[in-house]
Structures are given as structure tokens and as C-alpha cells.
N, C-alpha and C positions, 0 to 999 in steps of 0.2 A: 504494500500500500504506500504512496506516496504523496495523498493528499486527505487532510483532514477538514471536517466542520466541527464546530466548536458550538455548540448551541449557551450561551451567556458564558461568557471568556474573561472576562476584565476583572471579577472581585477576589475571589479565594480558591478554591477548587479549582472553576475553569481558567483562570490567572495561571498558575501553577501548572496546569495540564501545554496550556499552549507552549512554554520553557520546556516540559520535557518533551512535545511535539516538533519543536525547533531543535532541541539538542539531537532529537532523531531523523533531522534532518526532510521532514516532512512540509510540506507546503500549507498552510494555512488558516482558513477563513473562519471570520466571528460574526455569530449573529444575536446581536444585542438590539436593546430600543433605543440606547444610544444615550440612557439618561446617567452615566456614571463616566467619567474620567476610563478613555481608552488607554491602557497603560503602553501595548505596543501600536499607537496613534504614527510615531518617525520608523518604525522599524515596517521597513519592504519588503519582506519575508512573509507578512500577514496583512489578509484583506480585512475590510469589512463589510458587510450587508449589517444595516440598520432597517428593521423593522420589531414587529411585537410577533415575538414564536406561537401564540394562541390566538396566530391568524391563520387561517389554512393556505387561503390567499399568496401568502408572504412566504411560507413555507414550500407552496410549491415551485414560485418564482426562483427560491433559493436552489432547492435541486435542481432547475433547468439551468441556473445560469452558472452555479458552483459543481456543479456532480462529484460530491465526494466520494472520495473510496472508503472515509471512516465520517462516522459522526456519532460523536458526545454529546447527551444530552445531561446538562448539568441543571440545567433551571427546568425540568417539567413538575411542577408541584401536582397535576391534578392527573387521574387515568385517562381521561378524553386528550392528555397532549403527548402520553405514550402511544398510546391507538392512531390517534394523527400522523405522529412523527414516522413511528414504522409504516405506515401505510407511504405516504410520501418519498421514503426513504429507501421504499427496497428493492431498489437496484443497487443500491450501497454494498460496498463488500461488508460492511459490519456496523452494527447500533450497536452501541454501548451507554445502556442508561444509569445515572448515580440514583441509586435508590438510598435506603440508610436500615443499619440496625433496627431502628422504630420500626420496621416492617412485620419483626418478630412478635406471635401470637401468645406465645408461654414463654413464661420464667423455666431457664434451666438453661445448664453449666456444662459445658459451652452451647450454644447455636452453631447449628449446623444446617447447612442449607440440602434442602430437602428432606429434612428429619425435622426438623423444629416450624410449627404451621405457621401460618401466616395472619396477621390481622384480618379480619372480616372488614367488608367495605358496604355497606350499604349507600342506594341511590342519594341519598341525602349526604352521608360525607363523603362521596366520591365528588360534590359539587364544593363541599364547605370550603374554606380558607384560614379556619383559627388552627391553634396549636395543637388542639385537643384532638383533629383528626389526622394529624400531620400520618402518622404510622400507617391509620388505615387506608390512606389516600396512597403512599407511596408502594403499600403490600400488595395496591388495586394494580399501579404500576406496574409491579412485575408479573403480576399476572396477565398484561396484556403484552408486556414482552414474551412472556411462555407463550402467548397465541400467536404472535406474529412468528415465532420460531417456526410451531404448527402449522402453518403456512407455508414454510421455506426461507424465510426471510432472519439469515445469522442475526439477531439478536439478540444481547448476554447483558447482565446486569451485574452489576458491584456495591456492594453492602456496607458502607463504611459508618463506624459508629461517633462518638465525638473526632473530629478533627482540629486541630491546632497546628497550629504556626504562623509563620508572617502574612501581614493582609488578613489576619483571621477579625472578621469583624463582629462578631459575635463577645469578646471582647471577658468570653467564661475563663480561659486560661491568663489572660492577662489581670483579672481582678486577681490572682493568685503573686502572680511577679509583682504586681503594685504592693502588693501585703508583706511581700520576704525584703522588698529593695528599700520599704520604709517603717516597718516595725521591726526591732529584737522577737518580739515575743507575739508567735502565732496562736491562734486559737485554731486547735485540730476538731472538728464536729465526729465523736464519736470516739473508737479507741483506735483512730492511725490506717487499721488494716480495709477499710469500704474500697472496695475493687470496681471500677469502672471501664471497662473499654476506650481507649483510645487510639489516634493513628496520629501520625503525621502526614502535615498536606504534600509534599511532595511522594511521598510514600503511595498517595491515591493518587496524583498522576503516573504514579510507575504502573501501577495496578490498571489503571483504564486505558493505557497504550499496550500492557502486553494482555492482558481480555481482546480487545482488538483483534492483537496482531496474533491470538494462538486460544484462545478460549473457543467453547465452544455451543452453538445456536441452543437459545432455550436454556442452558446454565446462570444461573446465579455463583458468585465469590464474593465471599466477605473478604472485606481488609480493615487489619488494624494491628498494629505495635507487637511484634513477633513477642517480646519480652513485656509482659504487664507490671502496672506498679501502681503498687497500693496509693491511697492521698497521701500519707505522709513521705512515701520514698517520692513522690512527686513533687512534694515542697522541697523534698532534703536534695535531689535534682534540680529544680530551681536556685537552691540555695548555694550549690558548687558552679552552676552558672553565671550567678551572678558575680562571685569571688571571681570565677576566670575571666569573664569579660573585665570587668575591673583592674585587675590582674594585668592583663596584656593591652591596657588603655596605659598603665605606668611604665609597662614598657617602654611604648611606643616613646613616650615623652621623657626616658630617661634614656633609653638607648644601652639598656643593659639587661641581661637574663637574668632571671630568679623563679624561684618553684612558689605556686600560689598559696594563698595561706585559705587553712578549711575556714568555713562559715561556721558564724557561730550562733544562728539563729535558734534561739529556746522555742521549742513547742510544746504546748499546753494542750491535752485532751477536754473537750468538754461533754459530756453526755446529755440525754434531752434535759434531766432536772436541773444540771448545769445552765446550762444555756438558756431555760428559764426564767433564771435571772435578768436577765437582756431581753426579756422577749423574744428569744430567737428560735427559732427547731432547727433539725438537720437540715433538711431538704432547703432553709434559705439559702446553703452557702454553694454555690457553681461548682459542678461537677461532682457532687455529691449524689449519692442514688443507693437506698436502703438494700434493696435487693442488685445482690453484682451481677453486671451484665458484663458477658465475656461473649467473642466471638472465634470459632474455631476458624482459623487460618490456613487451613494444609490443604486444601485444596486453590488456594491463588498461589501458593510455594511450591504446588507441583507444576506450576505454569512455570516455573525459574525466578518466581519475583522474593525479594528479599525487604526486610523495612531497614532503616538507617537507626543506628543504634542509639539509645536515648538517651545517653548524655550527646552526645552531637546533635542531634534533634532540638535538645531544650538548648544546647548552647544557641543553634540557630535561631531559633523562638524567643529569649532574652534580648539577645544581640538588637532582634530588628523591633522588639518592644524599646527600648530604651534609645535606639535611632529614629522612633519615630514618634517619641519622648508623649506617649498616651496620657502621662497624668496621671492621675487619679481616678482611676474607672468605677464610673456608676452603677456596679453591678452588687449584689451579694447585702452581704448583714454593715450596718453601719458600725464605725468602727468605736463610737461613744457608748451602744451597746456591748460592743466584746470588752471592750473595758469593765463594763459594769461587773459582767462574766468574769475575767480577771481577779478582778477585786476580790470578788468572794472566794475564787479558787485560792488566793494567798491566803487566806484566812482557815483556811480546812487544815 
């Protein structure tokens, strides 16, 4: 294959998928509405087509005039824009839709695709748009990539559960880096070990170019973080990130080597009665989730993909948080309530 479509390119996923689509020396094209900042806008290597993908219209226009050999569909929220897109699409040598973990129907360690069911979609949230259907609209999705497979038309889908890294604008991993870069003393919700699935976002461009380029029609892969890590070895990750980037910032401006010094950020557990105190429960704090959600991975590793090891990951994730100086991210529990929490914990 050496031409791609890119269906929404420009924010985080599909941002990240066109750089690995470029590094593989692949030809092209974005189709956005055009209302976000084009990031590769000077680079001649990528077209655009501006229109709204939830127009058929526009979609068809686009395969007569782009005819790709791949397309990624990164923005279909609803099943009627999976059913569209393959329909439109199939003469494409491959549809490759980002679906997400949310698709999964039952609790259990790990999910695996095709053994673990799928949300149920009824006519009503297959139209909705709040959060509350987000799972069952996208489970409707892959079910409508299983029918265009049924048809003949290679269509594969890729499961990926939280993602993080740079551009992440979602902004749940960075209320975390805000918390380690400007307090000592963290407030951990629960005792450390709440297991959550994650990936890294270049990690899912590796994964939607080789689905592409070696997956196969009517399959589903999940992807996420070959090596999992609890919330605390994730702050305690953050926390040697931030040392290192730190670290090799004094370098630079001393102009001499030295080995980094650990972090010494305190973490403090808090349980729900804890946190009480604050008015807080578990579930306020980003990326927390009572029941662990894990996703089995060997089936996108027997395609040859690999994730990037996570201290590299979170270094890259730190680095371009603090280059693109977020601030104080309005996410999660206020910080005059974890105090409160604090307080009494010295007190015990």
C-alpha cells in the first residue's frame, strides 16, 4: 500500500498516525472540517480535503478524487459513519476503524476479542452523543465492520483503551504530571495497586498501520502498554520523568554529565472514608476505575507490533507537557480539598 486516508488527522491519535504514515513513507490525505489548526498545513507530503465525514456526499467525493489504498477512521463516533465509511470505501485495500476498550460488554481479566461480548447498542444510542453511550455506540461500530468484512470488504478494527501522550487533549494524564511537578506530597485514591489499561499514542499509530498492512478482514486487536502499571508505579514513572527531564535541562546549560538524582515525591494513600474528609470518592480522581480493566495484547504482537517501553513513553509525555507549559489542568479533585485529606491523615 502506498497511499493513505486519514479520516480526522490533526488532534491526537490521527496527528500521530499520519508521522508514523510518513515515516513509512506513505502518501497522504486528511479529511477534517477544517475547524482545528492543520499541524502538517507546510509539509507537501500531505493533502487535505476539508469537508464534514457525516456527509455521504463528501465522503464519496473523497474516494473518487483521493482513492486510497488505506483509510483510518479515527473520528466515527456513531455506527451509521462505520456502515457509510465501508460502504464508500470498498474498493480500498483496507478500513481500519479506532474503536476503544469501552466496546467491552463484561468485567473480566483480561478482554479478549472475541471471547469477551460486546456492548449492546440499541436504536436510541446508536443515534445519542453523550458519554454515557460512548461504549455502546462504538461496540455498534465494530459490528458493522464484522458486516462489511461479511461482504468482502478487509475491514479490521483496533481497541485501544486510555491513550496518553503528547497532543493528548483530554488533559487525564497530565492533571497527574501537574500534581508530581508541583506538590511533595501526593494523595494516592485507594491502596496504590487500581490497575487500569493504558497505551501510548504512538504505540496506536504503530498498531493501525501494521492492522493495515497485515491484519486481517472482520478481526478486531486490542492495543495497549505491553507492560501494565498500577496508579502508583505511574506517578512513581512520572516522578523519575520529571527528575530526568530536569536533569538533562542542567545539563544542557552546564555543559557537563552527571547521573540524575531519584525523586522524592511522598505518596499518601487515601481510602473512601479518607477522602471523605474532602468531599472526595475514588472515581473523582482521572484515570482511576474500581474494577481493573486490562486488555489482552497477543494477538496485535502476533502481527510483529511491539509498545515502547514506559519509562520512555512517560519521558516523552512529560517532556512535551512541560514544552507546552499546560499549567494547571482543570481536571480531577481540587487541590484545597486533598489538603483537607492531608490534614487528617497526619493526624492518624
Amino acid at each position: 500500500m502506498d497511499t493513505a486516508l486519514v479520516i480526522g488527522g490533526t488532534r491526537f491519535i490521527g496527528r500521530h498516525l499520519v508521522a508514523e504514515l510518513l515515516d513509512h513513507e506513505y502518501g497522504v490525505t486528511l479529511l477534517t472540517r477544517g475547524n482545528r489548526e492543520n499541524p502538517y498545513a507546510d509539509d507537501d507530503r500531505v493533502d487535505h480535503v476539508e469537508g464534514d465525514r457525516t456527509n455521504e456526499t463528501v465522503l464519496e467525493a473523497t474516494a473518487t478524487t483521493v482513492d486510497p489504498d488505506a483509510v483510518f477512521d479515527c473520528v466515527a463516533y456513531h455506527p451509521s459513519d462505520v456502515g457509510d465509511a465501508t460502504r464508500i470505501f470498498s474498493d480500498s485495500e483496507a478500513y481500519v476503524y479506532v474503536s476503544s476498550g469501552a466496546a467491552y460488554g463484561r468485567e473480566e481479566i483480561p478482554k479478549r476479542e472475541g471471547e469477551t461480548p460486546l456492548e449492546t447498542c440499541t436504536a436510541e444510542q446508536a443515534a445519542d452523543d453523550t458519554f454515557e453511550t460512548y461504549g455502546n455506540r462504538k461496540a455498534e461500530g465494530d459490528r458493522a465492520v464484522f458486516s462489511a468484512a461479511d461482504n468482502g470488504i478487509r475491514a479490521m478494527v483496533v481497541r485501544p483503551p486510555i491513550v496518553y501522550g503528547p497532543h493528548d487533549y483530554t488533559e487525564r494524564l497530565d492533571w497527574w504530571i501537574d500534581r508530581v511537578n508541583r506538590f511533595d506530597r501526593i494523595l494516592v485514591p485507594g491502596d496504590g495497586t487500581n490497575l487500569r489499561h493504558r497505551v501510548y499514542v504512538e504505540d496506536v499509530a504503530s498498531a493501525l498501520r501494521l492492522v493495515a498492512e497485515r491484519g486481517e478482514a472482520g478481526e478486531a486487536y486490542n492495543v495497549g502498554d505491553r507492560r501494565l502499571a498500577t496508579l502508583e508505579e505511574m506517578v512513581d514513572l512520572i516522578t523519575d520523568s520529571l527528575d530526568s527531564v530536569a536533569h538533562s535541562a542542567a545539563e544542557r546549560a552546564n555543559g557537563e554529565q552527571s547521573e540524575p538524582k531519584a525523586g522524592d515525591t511522598d505518596l499518601v494513600h487515601a481510602g473512601p472514608r479518607e477522602l471523605a474528609a474532602g468531599e472526595l470518592e475514588l472515581d473523582d480522581y482521572p484515570l482511576y476505575r474500581t474494577y481493573p480493566h486490562v486488555l489482552s495484547t497477543a494477538k496485535l504482537a502476533a502481527l510483529g507490533w511491539e509498545s515502547t517501553p514506559l519509562g520512555e513513553a512517560m519521558d516523552r509525555t512529560v517532556a512535551a507537557h512541560l514544552e507546552h507549559d499546560r499549567g494547571e489542568v482543570e481536571l480531577g479533585p481540587d487541590r484545597a480539598a486533598e489538603e483537607r485529606v492531608l490534614a487528617i491523615l497526619e493526624t492518624l
